[in-house]
C-alpha positions in Angstrom: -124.8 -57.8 110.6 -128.0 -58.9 112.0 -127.7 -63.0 113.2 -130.1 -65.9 113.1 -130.6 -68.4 115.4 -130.3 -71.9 114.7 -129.7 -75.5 115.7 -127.1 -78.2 114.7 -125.8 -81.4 116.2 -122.2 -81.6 116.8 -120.0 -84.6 117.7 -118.9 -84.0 121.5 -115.1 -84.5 120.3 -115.8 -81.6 118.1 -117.4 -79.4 120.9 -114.7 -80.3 123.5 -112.1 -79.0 120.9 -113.9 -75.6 120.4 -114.4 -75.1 124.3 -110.8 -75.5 124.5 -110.0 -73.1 121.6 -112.3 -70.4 122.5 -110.6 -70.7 126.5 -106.9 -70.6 124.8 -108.2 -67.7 122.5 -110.0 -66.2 125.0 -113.4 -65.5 122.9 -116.6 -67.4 122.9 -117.4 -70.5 121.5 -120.0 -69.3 119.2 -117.4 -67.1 117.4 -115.5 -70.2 116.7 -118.4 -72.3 115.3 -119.4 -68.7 113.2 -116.2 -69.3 111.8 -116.9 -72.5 110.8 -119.8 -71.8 109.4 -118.6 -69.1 107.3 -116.0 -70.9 106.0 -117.8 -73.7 105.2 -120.6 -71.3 103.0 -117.4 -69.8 101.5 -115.7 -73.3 100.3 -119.6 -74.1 98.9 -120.1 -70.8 96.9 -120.7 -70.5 93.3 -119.9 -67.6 91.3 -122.0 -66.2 88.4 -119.5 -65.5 86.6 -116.1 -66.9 86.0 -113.0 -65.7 87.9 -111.0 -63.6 85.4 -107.6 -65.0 86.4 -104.8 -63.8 84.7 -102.6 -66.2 82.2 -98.8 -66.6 81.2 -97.2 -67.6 78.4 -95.1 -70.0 78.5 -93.5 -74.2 77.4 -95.4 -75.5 80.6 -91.8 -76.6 81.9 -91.0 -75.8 85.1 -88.9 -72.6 86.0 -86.0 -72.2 88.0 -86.0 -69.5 90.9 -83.4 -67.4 88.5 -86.2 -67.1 86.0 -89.2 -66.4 88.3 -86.5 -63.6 89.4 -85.9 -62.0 86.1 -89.7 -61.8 84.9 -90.5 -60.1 88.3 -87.2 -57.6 87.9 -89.2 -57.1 84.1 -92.1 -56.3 85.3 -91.5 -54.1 87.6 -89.2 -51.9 86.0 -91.9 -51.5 83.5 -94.0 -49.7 86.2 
């Protein structure tokens, strides 16, 4: 993946805790603040589409662990 400069301004707190990150982690500080950056382009996105999430039936009431426990048992024997 070809890379693009820029600039930013950072608060030196901020920069003092990467430094220290990327020593303990052993990898470069840029990595870390490409991390950021990533995640923080991931956590803005916004799909086309709509996520086709699955759905469940159900009251809405809570379940106990028992239950949760017999639908998975279901379900997989149906495989």
């Amino acid at each position: 993946m070809s890379m693009k400069r820029t600039n930013v301004y950072a608060d030196p707190e901020d920069l003092a805790l990467i430094k220290e990150a990327a020593k303990r982690r052993g990898i470069p500080e840029a990595e870390i603040i490409r991390e950021g950056i990533h995640l923080a382009a991931m956590a803005n996105r916004v799909w086309d589409e709509p996520l086709d999430w699955p759905t469940f039936e159900g009251s809405g009431e809570p379940v106990t662990g028992d239950e949760v426990t017999a639908a998975v048992a279901k379900g997989a024997a149906g495989r």
